[in-house]
C-alpha positions as CSV (number, residue, x, y, z in Angstrom):
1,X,154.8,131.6,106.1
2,X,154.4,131.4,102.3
3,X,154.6,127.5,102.7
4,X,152.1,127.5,105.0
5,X,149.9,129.2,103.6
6,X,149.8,127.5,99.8
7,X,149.8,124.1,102.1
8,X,146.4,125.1,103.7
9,X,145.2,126.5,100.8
10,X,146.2,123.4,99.2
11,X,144.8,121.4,101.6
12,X,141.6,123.7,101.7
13,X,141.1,123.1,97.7
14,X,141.9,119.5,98.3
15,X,139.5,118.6,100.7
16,X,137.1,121.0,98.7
17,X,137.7,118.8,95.8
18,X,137.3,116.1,97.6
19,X,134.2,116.7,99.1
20,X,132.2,117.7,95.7
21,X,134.2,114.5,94.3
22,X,132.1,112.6,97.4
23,X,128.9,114.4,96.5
24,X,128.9,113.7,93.0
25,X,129.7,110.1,93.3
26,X,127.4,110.0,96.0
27,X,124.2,111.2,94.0
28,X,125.5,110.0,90.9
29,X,127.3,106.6,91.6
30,X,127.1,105.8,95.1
31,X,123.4,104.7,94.6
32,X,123.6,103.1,91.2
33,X,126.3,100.9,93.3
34,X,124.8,100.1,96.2
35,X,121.6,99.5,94.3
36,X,123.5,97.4,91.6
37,X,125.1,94.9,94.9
38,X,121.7,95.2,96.6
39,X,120.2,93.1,93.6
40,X,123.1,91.5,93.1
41,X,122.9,90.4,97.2
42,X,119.2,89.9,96.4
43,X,119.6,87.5,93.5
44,X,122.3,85.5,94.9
45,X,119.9,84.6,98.3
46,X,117.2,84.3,96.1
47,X,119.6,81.9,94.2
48,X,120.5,80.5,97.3
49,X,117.0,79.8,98.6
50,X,116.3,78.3,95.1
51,X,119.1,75.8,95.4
52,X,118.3,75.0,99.4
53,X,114.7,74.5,98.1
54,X,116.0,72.7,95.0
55,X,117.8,70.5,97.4
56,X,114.8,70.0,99.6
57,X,112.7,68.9,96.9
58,X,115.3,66.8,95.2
59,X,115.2,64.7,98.9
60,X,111.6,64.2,98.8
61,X,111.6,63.3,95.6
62,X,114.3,60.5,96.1
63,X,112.9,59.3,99.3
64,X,109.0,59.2,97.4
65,X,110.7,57.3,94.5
66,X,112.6,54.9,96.9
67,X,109.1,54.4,98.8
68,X,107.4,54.0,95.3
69,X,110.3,51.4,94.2
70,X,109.6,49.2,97.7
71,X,105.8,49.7,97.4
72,X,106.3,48.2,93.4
73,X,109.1,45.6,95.1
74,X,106.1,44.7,97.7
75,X,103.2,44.3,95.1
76,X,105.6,42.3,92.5
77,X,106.5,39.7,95.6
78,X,102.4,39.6,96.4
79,X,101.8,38.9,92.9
80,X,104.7,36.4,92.7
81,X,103.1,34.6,95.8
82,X,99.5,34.4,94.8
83,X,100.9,33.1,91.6
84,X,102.9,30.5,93.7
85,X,99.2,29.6,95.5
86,X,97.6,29.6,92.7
87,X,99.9,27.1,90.6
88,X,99.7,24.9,93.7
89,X,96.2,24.7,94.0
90,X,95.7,24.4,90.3
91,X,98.4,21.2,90.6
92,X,96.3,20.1,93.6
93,X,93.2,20.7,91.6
94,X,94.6,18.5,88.6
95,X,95.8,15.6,90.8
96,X,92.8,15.1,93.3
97,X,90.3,15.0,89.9
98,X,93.0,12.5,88.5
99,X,92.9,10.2,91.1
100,X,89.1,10.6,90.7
101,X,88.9,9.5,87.4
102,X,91.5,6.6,88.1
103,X,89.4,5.5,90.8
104,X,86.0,5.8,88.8
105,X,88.1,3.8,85.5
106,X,89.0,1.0,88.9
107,X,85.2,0.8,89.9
108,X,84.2,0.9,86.0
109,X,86.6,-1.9,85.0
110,X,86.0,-4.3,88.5
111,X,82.0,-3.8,87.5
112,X,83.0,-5.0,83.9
113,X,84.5,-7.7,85.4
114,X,82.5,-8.7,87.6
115,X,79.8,-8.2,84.6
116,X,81.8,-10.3,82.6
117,X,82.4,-13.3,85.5
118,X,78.5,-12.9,85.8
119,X,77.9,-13.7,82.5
120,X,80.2,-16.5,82.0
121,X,78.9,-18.6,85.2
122,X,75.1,-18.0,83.4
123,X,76.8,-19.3,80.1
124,X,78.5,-21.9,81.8
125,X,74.9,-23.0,83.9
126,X,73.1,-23.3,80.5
127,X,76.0,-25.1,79.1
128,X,75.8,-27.6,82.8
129,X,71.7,-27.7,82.1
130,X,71.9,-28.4,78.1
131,X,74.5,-30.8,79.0
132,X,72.5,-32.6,82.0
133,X,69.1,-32.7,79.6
134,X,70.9,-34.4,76.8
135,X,72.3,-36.7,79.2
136,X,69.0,-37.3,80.6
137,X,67.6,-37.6,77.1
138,X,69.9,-39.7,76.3
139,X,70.0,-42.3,79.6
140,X,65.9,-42.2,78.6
141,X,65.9,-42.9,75.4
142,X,68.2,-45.7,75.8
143,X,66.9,-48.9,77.2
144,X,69.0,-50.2,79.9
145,X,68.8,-53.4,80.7
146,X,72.0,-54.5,82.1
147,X,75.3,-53.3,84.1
148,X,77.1,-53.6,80.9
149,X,75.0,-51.9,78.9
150,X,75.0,-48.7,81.6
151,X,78.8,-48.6,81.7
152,X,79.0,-48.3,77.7
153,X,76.8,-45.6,77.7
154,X,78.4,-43.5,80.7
155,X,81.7,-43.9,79.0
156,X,80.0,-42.5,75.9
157,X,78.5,-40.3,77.4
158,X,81.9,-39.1,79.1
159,X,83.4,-39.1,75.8
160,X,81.1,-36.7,74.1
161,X,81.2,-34.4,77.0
162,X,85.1,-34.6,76.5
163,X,85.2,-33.9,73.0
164,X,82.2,-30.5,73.7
């Protein structure tokens, strides 16, 4: 019985010990613990729902700066092609007042011309008419009195108007 009885008494003081060891650690350490992985749990969602966030916002972002790369891709190919029109009309522009002016120099220099071929049938007339009076001058002042006569003075006369 002596073994017994120091085994439950062990046992008694063990558990005894056991269960202020429990108490103490519970009011003294248990909640400092708990409290301690409680924030620690806390933190590591809140880090969690950070990152998930983080990632949420890092999508967005990418997607609005693709969308803002194709609206700037978009805008760049406008400008390209209303530069394209533009030069084409400006080159259209250039060649339809070119031909103009080629046309008006064609109608300026066939009016010169014809200015010109004007003047030169006038100056050829009075060159005819002065011609014709001298020859009438001269067929008056000359007396003709016979066929011989008349054919000398034509042939003169032809002469003259050869050598003018």
């Amino acid at each position: 019985m002596d073994l017994v009885t120091p085994s439950i008494g062990l046992i008694f003081w063990t558990t005894l010990a056991f269960v202020v060891l429990l108490v103490l650690l519970r009011k003294f350490a248990w909640k400092p613990i708990l409290t301690a992985v409680n924030e620690r749990e806390e933190t590591i969602s809140n880090a969690m729902n950070a990152a998930e966030e983080a990632k949420k916002e890092m999508a967005n972002l990418t997607a609005s700066n693709e969308r803002l790369l194709n609206e700037a891709r978009e805008e760049r190919d406008a400008l390209m092609k209303e530069a394209r029109e533009m030069k084409a009309e400006i080159v259209a522009k250039a060649k339809e007042e070119a031909q103009g002016e080629g046309e008006k120099m064609i109608a300026n220099a066939k009016a010169t011309i014809e200015m010109e071929r004007k003047s030169a049938i006038a100056d050829l007339k009075n060159q005819v008419a002065a011609l014709s009076i001298d020859i009438a001058e001269k067929v008056v002042k000359g007396t003709l009195t016979g066929d011989d006569k008349q054919k000398a003075l034509v042939n003169e006369l032809v002469e003259e108007v050869n050598l003018n």
